[in-house]
N, C-alpha and C positions, 0 to 999 in steps of 0.2 A: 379452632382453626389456628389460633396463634402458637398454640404447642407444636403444630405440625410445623409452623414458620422456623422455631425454634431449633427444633431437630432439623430443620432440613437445611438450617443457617449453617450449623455446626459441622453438618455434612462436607457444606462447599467448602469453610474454613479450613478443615482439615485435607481436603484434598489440593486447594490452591498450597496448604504448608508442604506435602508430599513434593508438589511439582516444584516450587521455587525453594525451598530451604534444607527440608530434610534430606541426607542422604540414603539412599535406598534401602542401606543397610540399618537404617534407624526405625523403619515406618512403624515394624512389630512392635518395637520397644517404648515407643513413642504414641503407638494407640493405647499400651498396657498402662502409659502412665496417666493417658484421658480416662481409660477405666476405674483407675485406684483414685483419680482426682474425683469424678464421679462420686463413687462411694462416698470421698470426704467432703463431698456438697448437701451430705446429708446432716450435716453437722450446722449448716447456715441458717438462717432463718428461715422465715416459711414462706415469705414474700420471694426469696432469691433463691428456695431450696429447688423447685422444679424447674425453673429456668436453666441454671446449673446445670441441674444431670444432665437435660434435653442436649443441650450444646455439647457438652462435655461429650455423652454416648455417643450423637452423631457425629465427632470429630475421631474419637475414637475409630468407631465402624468405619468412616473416610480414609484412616490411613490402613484399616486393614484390607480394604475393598482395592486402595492404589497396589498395595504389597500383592497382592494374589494377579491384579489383572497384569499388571508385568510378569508375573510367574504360569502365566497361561498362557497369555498374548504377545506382550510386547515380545520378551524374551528369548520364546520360542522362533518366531519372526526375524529377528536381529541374528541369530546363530547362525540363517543361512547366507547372511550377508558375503559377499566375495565367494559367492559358488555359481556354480552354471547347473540349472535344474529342466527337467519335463516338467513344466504344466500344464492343467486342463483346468481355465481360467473362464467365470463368467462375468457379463458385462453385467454395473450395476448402474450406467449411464449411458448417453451418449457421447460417442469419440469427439477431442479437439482437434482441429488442426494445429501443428506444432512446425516451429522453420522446418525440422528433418522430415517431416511427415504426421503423425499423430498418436497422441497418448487416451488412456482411458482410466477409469478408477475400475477397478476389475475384485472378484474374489476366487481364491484358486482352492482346489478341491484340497482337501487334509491340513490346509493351514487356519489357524484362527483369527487371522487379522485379515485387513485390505492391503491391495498394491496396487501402485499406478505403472500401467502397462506404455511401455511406449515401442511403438511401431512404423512399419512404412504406413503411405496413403489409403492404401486399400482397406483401411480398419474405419474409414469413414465410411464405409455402405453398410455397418452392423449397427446394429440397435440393442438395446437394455432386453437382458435374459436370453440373449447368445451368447455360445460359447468358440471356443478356441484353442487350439493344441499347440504350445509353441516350445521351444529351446531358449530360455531365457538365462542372462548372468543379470544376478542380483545384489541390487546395491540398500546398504542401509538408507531410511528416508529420514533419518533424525542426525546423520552427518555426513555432508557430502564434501568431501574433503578434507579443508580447512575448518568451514564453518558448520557451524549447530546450527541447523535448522527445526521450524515447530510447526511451518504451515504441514507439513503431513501428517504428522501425529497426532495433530489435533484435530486431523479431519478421519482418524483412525485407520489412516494408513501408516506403514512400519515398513513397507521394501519397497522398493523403483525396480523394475523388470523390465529388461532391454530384452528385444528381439535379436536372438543369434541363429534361428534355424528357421525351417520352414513353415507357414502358420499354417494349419488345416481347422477347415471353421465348421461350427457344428450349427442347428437349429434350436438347440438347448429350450429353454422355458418361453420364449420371448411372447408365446399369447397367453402365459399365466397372468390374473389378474393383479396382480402385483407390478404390474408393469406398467397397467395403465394409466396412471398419472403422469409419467415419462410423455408416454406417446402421442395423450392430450399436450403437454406442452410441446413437443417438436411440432406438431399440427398447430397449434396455435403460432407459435414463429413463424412455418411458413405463412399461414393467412396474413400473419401482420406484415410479414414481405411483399405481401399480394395489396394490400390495403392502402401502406404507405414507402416514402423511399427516402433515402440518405439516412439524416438527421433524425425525423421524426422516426423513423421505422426504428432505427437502434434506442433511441431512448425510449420509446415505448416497448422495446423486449426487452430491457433492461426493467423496466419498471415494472413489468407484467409476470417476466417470466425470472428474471435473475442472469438473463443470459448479457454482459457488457460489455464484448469484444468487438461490438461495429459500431458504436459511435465517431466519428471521424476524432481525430486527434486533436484538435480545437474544440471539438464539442468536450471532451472528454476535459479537457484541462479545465475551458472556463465552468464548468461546475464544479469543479476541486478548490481552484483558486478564489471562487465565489462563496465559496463553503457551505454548497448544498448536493455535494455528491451523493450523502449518504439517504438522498430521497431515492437514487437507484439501487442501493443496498436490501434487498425483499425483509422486513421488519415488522414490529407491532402497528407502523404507519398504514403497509398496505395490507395486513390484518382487520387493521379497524375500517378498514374502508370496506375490504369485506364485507365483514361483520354488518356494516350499516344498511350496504346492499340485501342480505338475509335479512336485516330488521325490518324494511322496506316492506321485501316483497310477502313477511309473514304478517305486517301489521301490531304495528308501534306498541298495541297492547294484549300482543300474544306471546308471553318473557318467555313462557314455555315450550312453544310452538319455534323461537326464534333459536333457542336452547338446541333443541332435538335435531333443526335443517344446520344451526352453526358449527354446531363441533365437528361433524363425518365433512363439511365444504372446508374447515379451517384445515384437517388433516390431511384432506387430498392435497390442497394447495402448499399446503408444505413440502410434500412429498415430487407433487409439479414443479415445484421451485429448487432441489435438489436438497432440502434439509438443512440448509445453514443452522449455525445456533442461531442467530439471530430470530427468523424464521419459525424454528423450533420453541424459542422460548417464547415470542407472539402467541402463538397459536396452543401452547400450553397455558399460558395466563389466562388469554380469554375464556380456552375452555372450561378451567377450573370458576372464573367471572360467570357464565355465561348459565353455567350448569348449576349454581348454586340455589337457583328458584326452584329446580327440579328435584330439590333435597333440602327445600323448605329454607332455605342458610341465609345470612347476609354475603353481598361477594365483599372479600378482604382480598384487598392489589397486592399488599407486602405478601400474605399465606400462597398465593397464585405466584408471585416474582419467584418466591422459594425451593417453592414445586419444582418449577418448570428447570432451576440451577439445579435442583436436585438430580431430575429424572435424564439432563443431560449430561453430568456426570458419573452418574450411575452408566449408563451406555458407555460412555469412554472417558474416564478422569483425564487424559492427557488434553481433553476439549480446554481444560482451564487455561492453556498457553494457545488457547484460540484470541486473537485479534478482533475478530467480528463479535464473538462473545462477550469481552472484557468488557467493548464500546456500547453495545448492544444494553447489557445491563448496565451499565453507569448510567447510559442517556435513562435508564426507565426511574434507576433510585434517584433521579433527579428531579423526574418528573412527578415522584409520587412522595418525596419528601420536603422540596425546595421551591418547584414549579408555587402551588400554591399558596405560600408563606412569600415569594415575592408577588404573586398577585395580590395578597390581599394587602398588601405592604405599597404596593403602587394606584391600587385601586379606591382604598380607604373603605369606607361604609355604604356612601352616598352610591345611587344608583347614574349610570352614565348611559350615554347612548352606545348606538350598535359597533359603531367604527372606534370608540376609545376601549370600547370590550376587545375589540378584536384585535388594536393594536398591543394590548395591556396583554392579553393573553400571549399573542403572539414572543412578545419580547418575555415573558416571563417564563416560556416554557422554552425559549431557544437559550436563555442564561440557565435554567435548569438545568437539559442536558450540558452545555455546555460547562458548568460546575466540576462533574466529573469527569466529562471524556477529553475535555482538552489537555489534562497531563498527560494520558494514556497516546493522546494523537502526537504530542510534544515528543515522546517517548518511541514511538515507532516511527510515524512520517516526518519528524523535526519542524512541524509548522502550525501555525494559528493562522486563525482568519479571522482578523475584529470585523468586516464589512460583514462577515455572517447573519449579524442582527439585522442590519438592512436585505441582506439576498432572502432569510427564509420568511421577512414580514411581507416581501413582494412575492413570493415563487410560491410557498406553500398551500395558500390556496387554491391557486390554478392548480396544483400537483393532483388534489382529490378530484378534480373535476376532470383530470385527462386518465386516471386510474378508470374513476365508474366508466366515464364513458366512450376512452379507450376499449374494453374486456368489455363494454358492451357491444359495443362494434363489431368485435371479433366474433363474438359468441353469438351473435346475429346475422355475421357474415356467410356463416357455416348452415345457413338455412338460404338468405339469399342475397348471394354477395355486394349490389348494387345498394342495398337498404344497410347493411354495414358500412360501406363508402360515403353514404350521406353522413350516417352516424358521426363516421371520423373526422368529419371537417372542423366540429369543434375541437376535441383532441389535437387536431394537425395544428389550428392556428394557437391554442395556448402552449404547446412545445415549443412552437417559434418564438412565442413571447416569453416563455421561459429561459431558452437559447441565450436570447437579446439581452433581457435583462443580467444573465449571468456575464457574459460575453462586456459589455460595459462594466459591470462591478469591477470584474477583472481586471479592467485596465486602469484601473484606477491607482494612485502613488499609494503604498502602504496598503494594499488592499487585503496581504499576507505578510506577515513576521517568521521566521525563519531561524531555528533553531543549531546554524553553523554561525549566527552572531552568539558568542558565548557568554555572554551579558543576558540573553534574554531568559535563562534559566532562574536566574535570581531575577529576574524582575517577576518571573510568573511566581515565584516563592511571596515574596513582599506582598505582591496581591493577596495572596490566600489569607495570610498574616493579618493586612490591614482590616479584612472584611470577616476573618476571626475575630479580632480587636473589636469592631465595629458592633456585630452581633453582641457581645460579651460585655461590651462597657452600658452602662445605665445612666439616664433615661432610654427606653427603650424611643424611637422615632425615625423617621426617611432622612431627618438632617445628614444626623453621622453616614447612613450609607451616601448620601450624595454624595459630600467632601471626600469617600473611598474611594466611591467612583472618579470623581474629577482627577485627585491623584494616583489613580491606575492610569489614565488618560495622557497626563503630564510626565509620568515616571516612563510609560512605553516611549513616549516620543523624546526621550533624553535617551532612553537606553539603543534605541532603533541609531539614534545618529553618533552614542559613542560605538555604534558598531562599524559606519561607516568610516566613520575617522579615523578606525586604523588604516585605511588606505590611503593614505591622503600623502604616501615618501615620496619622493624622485621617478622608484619605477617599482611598482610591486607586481604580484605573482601569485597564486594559488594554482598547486599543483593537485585536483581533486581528485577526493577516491572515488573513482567511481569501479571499483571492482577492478577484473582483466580487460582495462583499458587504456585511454591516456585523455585528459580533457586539462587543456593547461589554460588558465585566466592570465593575462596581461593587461596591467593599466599602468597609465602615467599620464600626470592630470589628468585632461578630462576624457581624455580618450581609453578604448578598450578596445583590446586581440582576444580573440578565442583561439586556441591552438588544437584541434581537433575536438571531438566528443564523442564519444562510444565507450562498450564497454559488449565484453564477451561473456558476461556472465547475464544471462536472460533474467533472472533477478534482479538485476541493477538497472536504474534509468537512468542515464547518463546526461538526457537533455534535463532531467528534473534535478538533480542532484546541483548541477551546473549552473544552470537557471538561479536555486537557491541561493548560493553562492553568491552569483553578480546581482541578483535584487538585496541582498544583505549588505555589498557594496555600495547601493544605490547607482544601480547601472541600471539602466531600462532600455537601453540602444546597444549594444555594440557594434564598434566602427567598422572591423572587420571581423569575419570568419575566415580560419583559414586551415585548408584540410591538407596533411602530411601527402597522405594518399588514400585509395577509395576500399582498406579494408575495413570488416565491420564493425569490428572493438573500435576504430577510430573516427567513425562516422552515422552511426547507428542513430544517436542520440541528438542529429541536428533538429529533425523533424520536432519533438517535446518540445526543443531550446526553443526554435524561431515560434513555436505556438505561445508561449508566454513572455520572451524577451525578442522585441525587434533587431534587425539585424541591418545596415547601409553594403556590403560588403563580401561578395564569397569568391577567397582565392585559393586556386585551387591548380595543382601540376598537370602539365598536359601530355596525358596518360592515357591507355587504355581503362575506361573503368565499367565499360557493362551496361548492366540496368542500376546498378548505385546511381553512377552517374546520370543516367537519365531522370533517375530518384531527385535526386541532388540539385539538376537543374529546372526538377518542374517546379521544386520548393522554394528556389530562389525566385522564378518567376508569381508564384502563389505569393510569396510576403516581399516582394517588389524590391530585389536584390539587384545589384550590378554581377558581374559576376566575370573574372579576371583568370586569365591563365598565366602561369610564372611561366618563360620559356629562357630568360636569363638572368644574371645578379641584378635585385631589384630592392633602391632603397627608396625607406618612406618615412618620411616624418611621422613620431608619435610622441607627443602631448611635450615631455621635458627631455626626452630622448630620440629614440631611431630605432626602425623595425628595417632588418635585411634579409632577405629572402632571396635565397639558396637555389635552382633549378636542379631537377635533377640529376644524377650523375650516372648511375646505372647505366644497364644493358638489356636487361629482362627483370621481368617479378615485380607484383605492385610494390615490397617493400623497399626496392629500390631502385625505384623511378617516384617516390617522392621525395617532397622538398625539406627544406630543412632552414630553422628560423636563429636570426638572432636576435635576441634583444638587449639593447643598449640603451646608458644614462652614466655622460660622463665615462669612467673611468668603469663604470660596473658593468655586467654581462652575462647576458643567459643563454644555452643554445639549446635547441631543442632540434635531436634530428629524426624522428618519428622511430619506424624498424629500420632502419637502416642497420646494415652489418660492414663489417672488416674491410672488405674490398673497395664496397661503397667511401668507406669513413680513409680509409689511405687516398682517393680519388678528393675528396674532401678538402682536406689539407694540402694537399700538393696544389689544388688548381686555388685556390682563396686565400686571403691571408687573413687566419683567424687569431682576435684577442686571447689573451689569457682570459681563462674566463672565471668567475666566480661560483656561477652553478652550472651543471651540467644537465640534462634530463637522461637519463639510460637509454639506452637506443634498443630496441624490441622486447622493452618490460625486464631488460635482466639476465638476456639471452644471453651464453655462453658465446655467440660469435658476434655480439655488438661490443661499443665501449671498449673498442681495441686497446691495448695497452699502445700502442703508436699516436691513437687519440690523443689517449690522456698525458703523454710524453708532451705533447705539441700546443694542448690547449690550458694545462694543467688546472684544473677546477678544485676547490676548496669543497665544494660541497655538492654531492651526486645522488640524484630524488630518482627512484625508482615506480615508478606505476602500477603496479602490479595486486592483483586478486587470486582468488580462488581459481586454480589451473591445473589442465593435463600436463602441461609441457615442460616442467621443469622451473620455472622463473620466478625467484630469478634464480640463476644458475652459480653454484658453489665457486667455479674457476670467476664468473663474476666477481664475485663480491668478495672473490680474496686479489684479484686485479685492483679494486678500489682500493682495499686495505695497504696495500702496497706502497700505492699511491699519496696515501695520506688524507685520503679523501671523509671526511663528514659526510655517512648513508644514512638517508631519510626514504624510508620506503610505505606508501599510502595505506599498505593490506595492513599495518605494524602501528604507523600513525598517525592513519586520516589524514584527512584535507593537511600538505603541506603550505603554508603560508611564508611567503619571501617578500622584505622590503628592503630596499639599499637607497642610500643617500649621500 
């Protein structure tokens, strides 16, 4: 079994080098040299000769298995990118709802890859194994734009398919058995609609099914910021909880009986849950765990970890730039290398009672995974959660008990609904107490560390470092790692506050990226402005980003919010913000603004906001300065009927006038008298008719911060940005250098 570990090690190695190092035109030449290395590992000894080849051939076969499936797949795929085609496309899920309407992961006839189909509303009444006839333009799924992106290729889609003609919908396969795990799980969603409501209902279809878009936006964060989201991520967690339920109901000492019902119930349910790797690699472990009494075997975790990396790159090497995979496997080599070298390191010899087991485990197997996935999470979401040890030693046991009997509920309901509704009642109150308990961790000071303090990179380095040291240095004993620990403990809470402290000037500023949008921080002492939050790019969260941001300042309050005007790049992203940072303050131009607005005002009434309309020049004290807020000036169009801020300290000066354009920005200056100013913010991201040259004549700015991301529109605009140059201006633009940061004294 461990020769197959072996090979199928060398397999992943080689395929993670294809995706992240080699260039494509190397992959050939670069198996040929694992081949010839190969051969000369027959020259090693005899202890390292087989291990050698095993690695070495399956690294090899890895880059040549990358080389071919771009040469068949990806490749052919990517050619049609920027064309407009006929296709006759089947569903391989069920449709989203999307802001325009809805998309689907679809497969179209004569191509060998997937595409994600995006359409009007009406594509929500089809189901998995129908089809569709449409006039599609198609865009690459691995660059859209500006940026590289990996979540579609790594879910083995390769084009984006926009609807351009008429759809005509067919009845295609949809009662092939192949479907059936699909339609078990939409059936089960609804029951669980039927069952329970709000809170409980979405975390229990998140938990059950994988589905996590209806958890209310508060629930969604305090599980994040608690750091136990990834109990809703479908994993090896609700695998083995599975599995326990088939052990159950086959009888604890029937290995083989439990064998034969686990594997076909692990399969469907992956297949119900829509096949994450995660998922995927679950339910391949155990099966190979599960099945190995049936073939006489010992189970071996590392041979089944292998397996399962193997057989899901085999299906689609580009899975290795999957995010849920990376995490997915770190947490298991954590748990099956490190997990129990700290229990028995915290536990010693002697035998303890129930609750020091459970605690000892508990924290031993949440430092496991956390070992390896906290750089991977530092690395994509830019954050940690120390209170983690506390959320999953409180949360995760209730989590098993609301799974079984959660899906018992369900799966009982479906015979007679009333008798499922009793079932749920425990389920419903431990999601509440889970809620709760997350919901307080949350608010806790330090509860998450935050990867825009740029100090905490190196402090997560030092750690590694100390506890290397630690490990390596002799006597082996718990001493040396305590005093690791205590000064991991010490060194965060030094590094946490020289992060703060660069805030600490006259009047400071961050101007964050949050994509194609504009979220601008303001502090001076102890006070703090938001200057909008949004962002146009549905990939970016603006209130999260932002958020980051002012808890890395040690901002937990801001005094006000204050919104330019009610479009969606510039307001999208309150709702995240006020869910994790409180807010005293939402001012805002009195405007036409819709249902934004009504959006806008039921949130300020939810997290118990005042809530102010600018209708003339309005000044306000802030902290070692002065905030001055601008009324509209316009005629028409939300970009210009809002307001427009200044900020001051002393002799220094920031303006910020949201999309404001030309005409607005001449009405500006003429009715106000503005400072020279020191920065400017670009007015509509860069747009060729903002940032008049009349502006910058009148206010003249040293230094001009553009907001700007990934965009249809132009922005920012060439006749811009040679206006500024003109000018003499210093351009800092977010898409080029992230979070802008400003301090004047």
């Amino acid at each position: 079994m461990r020769r197959l570990a072996l090979f199928c090690g060398g397999f992943a190695a080689g395929i993670f080098l294809a995706q992240y190092l080699l260039p494509g035109g190397w992959l050939l030449s670069g198996g040929l040299v694992c081949l010839a290395l190969g051969f000369g590992a027959l020259l090693l000894p005899e202890c390292w000769r087989k291990r050698a080849i095993l690695c070495l051939v399956g690294a090899a076969l890895a880059l040549g298995w990358n080389w071919l499936y771009v040469r068949q797949v990806s490749e052919p795929m990517e050619a049609l990118a920027d064309t407009q085609q006929a296709l006759t496309m089947t569903l391989t899920e069920y449709p989203a709802e999307t802001r325009f309407g809805a998309k689907v992961t679809v497969r179209a006839e004569g191509l060998p890859g997937k595409l994600t189909y995006y359409g009007d509303p009406s594509l929500l009444q089809l189901s998995p194994g129908q089809c569709l006839t449409d006039e599609v333009y198609l865009q690459s799924a691995s660059r859209i734009r500006d940026d590289d992106v990996t979540v579609f290729n790594s879910k083995g889609v390769f084009l984006l398919a926009y609807s351009r003609g008429t759809v005509a919908f067919h009845a295609g396969t949809m009662d092939a058995p192949r479907w059936w795990p699909a339609r078990l799980g939409r059936a089960m969603q609804v029951r669980i609609r039927d069952l329970f409501s709000g809170d409980d209902a979405g975390f229990l279809l998140a938990l059950l099914t994988g589905r996590k878009g209806e958890l209310s936006t508060q629930a969604d964060v305090d599980l994040s910021e608690a750091g136990v989201y990834h109990i809703l991520a479908v994993s090896g967690m609700h695998c083995a909880y599975l599995l326990a339920m088939v052990g159950f109901l086959a009888g604890k000492h029937r290995r083989r009986l439990t064998a034969v019902a686990a594997i076909p119930t692990l399969i469907f349910y992956a297949v119900l849950t829509g096949g994450s790797p995660s998922v995927v690699r679950a339910c391949v472990m155990l099966s190979f765990l599960t099945a190995a009494p049936l073939f006489r075997r010992e189970s071996d975790p590392p041979t089944a970890l292998m397996a399962a990396l193997f057989l899901i790159l085999l299906d689609n090497p580009f899975a290795a730039k999957s995010v849920s995979l990376q995490l997915s496997f770190g947490a298991v080599v954590g748990l099956l290398w490190l997990s129990p070298k700290l229990y028995r390191g915290l536990a010693g010899e002697k035998k303890h009672g129930r609750l020091f087991t459970f605690t000892t485990v508990s924290i031993s197997t949440t430092f496991g995974c956390l070992a390896l996935t906290a750089p991977i999470s530092a690395y994509y979401f830019g954050s940690f959660a120390p209170v983690s040890l506390l959320s999953n030693l409180l949360c995760l046991w209730a989590v098993g008990i609301v799974f079984i009997g959660g899906l018992a509920a369900v799966l009982l309901s479906f015979f007679y609904l009333p008798l499922g509704t009793v079932i749920g009642l425990v389920p419903r109150l431990l999601i509440k107490y889970i809620l709760a308990v997350c919901h307080a961790l949350a608010a806790l000071p330090y509860h998450g560390v935050y990867f825009c303090n740029p100090y905490l990179k190196y402090w997560m380095g030092f750690v590694y470092l100390l506890f290397a040291a630690a490990w390596l240095l002799k006597p082996k004993g718990r001493r040396k790692f305590a005093v690791a620990a205590a000064l991991s403990v010490l060194t965060l809470a030094v590094t946490v506050r020289a992060g703060e402290s660069r805030f600490c000037h006259r009047l400071n500023a961050a101007a964050v990226d949050v994509g194609q949008g504009q979220s601008v921080i303001l502090r001076s002492g102890t006070e703090t402005a938001l200057v909008d939050c949004g962002s146009g790019n549905n990939w970016r969260d603006a209130g999260c980003d932002t958020a980051d941001e002012l808890l890395t300042m040690g901002c937990r309050r801001v005094d006000r919010v204050i919104l330019t005007h009610f479009d969606d790049d510039h307001i999208n992203g309150v709702e995240h913000l006020l869910a994790r940072v409180g807010a005293e303050t939402l001012t805002i131009p009195k405007a036409e603004g819709g249902a934004a607005l009504d959006r806008l005002l039921e949130l300020a009434e939810r997290y118990g906001m005042d809530v102010e309309t600018v209708t003339e020049e309005t000044h306000l004290p802030f902290g070692n300065g002065e905030l001055t807020i601008f009324p509209p000036l316009g005629v028409s169009g939300s970009n210009e009927l809002g307001l427009t801020v200044l900020a001051s300290a002393g002799e220094h000066s920031f303006l910020i006038t949201g999309d404001m354009e030309r005409a607005t920005e001449k009405k500006l200056i003429e009715t106000y008298e503005l400072p020279e100013l020191d920065v400017l913010m670009a007015g509509h991201h860069g747009s060729k008719n903002s940032t008049s040259k009349e502006l910058l004549d009148a206010v003249t700015p040293g230094t001009v911060i553009i907001s700007v991301g990934s965009n249809s529109y132009g922005h920012p605009a060439e006749d811009t940005l040679r206006r500024l140059a003109r000018a003499g201006c210093d351009i800092y633009r977010t898409d080029r250098h992230g979070t802008v940061y400003l301090s004047f004294d």
